[in-house]
BAVOLUM-409307 format. One record per residue (C-alpha): x, y, z. Coordinates in steps of 0.02 Angstrom, whole numbers, padded with zeros to 5 digits, always signed. Example, Ala and Ser with C-alpha at 12.3 -4.5 7.8 and 13.67 -1.06 7.14 Angstrom:
2
+00615-00225+00390+00684-00053+00357
END
This chain:
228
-03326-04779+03877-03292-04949+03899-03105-04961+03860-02960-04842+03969-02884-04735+03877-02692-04761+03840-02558-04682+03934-02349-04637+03913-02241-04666+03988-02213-04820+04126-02243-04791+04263-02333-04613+04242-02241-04450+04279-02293-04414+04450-02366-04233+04405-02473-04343+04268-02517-04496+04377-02604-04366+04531-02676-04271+04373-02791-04448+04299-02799-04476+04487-02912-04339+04514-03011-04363+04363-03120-04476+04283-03030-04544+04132-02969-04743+04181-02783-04774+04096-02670-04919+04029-02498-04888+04063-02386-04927+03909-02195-04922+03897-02143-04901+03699-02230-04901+03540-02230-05088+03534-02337-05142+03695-02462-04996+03637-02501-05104+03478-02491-05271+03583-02606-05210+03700-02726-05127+03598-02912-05171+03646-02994-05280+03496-03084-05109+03444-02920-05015+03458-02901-04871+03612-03024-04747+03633-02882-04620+03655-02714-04592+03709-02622-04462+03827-02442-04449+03801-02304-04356+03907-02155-04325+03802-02043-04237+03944-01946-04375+03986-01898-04474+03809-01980-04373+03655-01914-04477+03548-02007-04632+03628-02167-04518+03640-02158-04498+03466-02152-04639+03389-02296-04698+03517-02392-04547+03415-02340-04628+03266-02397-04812+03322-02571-04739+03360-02585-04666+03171-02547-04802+03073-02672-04905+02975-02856-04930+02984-02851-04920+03176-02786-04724+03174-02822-04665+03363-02907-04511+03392-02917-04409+03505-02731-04392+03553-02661-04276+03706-02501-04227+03734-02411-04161+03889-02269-04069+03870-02151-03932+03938-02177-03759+03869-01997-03760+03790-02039-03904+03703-02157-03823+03600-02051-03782+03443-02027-03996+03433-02200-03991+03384-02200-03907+03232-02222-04021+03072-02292-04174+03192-02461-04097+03183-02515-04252+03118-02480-04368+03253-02567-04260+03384-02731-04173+03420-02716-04044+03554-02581-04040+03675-02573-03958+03851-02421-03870+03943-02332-03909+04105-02373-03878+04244-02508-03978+04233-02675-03932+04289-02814-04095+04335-02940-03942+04311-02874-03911+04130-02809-04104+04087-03006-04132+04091-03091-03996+04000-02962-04036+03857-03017-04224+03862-03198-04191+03844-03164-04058+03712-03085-04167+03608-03196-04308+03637-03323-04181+03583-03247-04140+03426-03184-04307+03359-03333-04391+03411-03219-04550+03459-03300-04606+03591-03380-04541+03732-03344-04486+03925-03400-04608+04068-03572-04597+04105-03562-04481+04259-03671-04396+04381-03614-04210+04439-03686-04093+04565-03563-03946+04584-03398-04035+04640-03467-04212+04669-03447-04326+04518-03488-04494+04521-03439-04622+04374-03563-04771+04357-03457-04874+04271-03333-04906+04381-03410-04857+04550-03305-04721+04577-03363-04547+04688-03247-04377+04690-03286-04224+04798-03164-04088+04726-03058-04205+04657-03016-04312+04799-03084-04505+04826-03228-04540+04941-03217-04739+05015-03395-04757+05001-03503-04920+05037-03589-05008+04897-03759-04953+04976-03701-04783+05024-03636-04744+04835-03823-04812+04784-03892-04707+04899-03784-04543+04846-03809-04590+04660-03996-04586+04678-04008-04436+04785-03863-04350+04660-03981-04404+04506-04121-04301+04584-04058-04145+04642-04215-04040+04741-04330-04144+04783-04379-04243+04941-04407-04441+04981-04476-04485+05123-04378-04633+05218-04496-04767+05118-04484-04697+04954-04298-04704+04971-04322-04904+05047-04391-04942+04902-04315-04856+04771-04122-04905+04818-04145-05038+04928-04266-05109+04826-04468-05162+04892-04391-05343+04936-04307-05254+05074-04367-05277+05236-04250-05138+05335-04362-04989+05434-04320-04816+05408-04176-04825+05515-04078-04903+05381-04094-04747+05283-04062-04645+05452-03894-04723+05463-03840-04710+05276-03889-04529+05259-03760-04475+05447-03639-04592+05350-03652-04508+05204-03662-04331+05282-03484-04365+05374-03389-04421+05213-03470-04263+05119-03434-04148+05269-03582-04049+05213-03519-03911+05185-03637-03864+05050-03761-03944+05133-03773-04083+05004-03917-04186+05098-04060-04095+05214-04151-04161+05321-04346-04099+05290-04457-04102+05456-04589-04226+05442-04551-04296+05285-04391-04362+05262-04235-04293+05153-04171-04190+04999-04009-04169+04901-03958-04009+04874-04056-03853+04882-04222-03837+04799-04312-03728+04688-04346-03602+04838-04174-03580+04890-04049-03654+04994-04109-03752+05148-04104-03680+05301
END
């Protein structure tokens, strides 16, 4: 997706702004109905998330912004609070699924890519996942259970490649030339020093990269079982 998805209110609801901090959806903030429209990408937003506990009546009538015209927004999520739910009824239209507080990141994004699923309005981020790693390629990003890792351009190449081919082993030159590229002219202890970097921002405590005697190293456990 190249375009964030919108979001309600400004500035975020703090149980809503840790929530799309965790995940993998990007977000533009809006205030009211009327900087949604002025800020609308030229192909209109991919999507919208709207929390309604704090000014329903603004909420709303962002809903209703999103709906109007040629340009109607799909999918639309709404947070709200579970005794809120009866001020739902006959606005079916300006929603498509809706999720209760508390808020759970876990939840938040398995109802995003549902919907995404079943409106077929655009798509996720193109991601890479390997249990609880995720790493979006579009914006450079890397998660481990949720949280941030402050990775290196060269070690996120390195952890994207290795992530992208879970099980099997490169030797030190094969991974040389594969991320660094054949015009580099670094020795293997380029790769040596990436993969301990790497290995203390993971913490390893699945083990994510192995070290295989004699040949060189693996992500995650191969077809025979964990390494040991």
């Amino acid at each position: 997706m190249s375009e964030p998805l919108l979001a309600f209110p400004d500035p975020l609801p703090p149980y809503l702004a840790e929530a799309l901090r965790r995940s993998t959806w990007d977000v533009c903030v809006v205030g009211s109905a009327e900087e949604a429209v002025k800020s609308a990408p030229d192909e209109g937003w991919p999507g919208a998330i709207i929390a309604t506990a704090d000014d329903p009546d603004a909420a709303f009538a962002v809903c209703r912004s999103l709906r109007r015209g040629e340009e109607r927004v799909e999918p639309v999520l709404l947070v709200v609070r579970r005794g809120e739910l009866t001020t739902l009824e006959l606005r079916e239209e300006l929603f498509d699924d809706f999720v209760c507080m508390p808020l759970d990141g876990d939840e938040l994004e398995a109802r995003l890519r549902h919907l995404f699923w079943r409106t077929g309005r655009g798509t996720r981020p193109e991601l890479v996942e390997y249990k609880d790693l995720v790493l979006n390629l579009e914006t450079y990003q890397a998660y481990l259970a949720g949280e941030p890792l402050d990775l290196t351009y060269m070690e996120y190449e390195l952890l994207k490649f290795f992530a992208s081919h879970p099980g099997k082993v490169f030797s030190r030159e094969v991974l040389l030339s594969r991320v660094w590229g054949y015009d580099y002219y670094g020795g293997a202890r380029t790769v040596d020093v990436h993969v301990r970097r790497l290995r203390a921002k993971l913490g390893e405590r699945d083990h994510y990269i192995s070290t295989v005697r004699s040949v060189g190293y693996r992500f995650g456990h191969g077809r025979w079982g964990p390494p040991t």
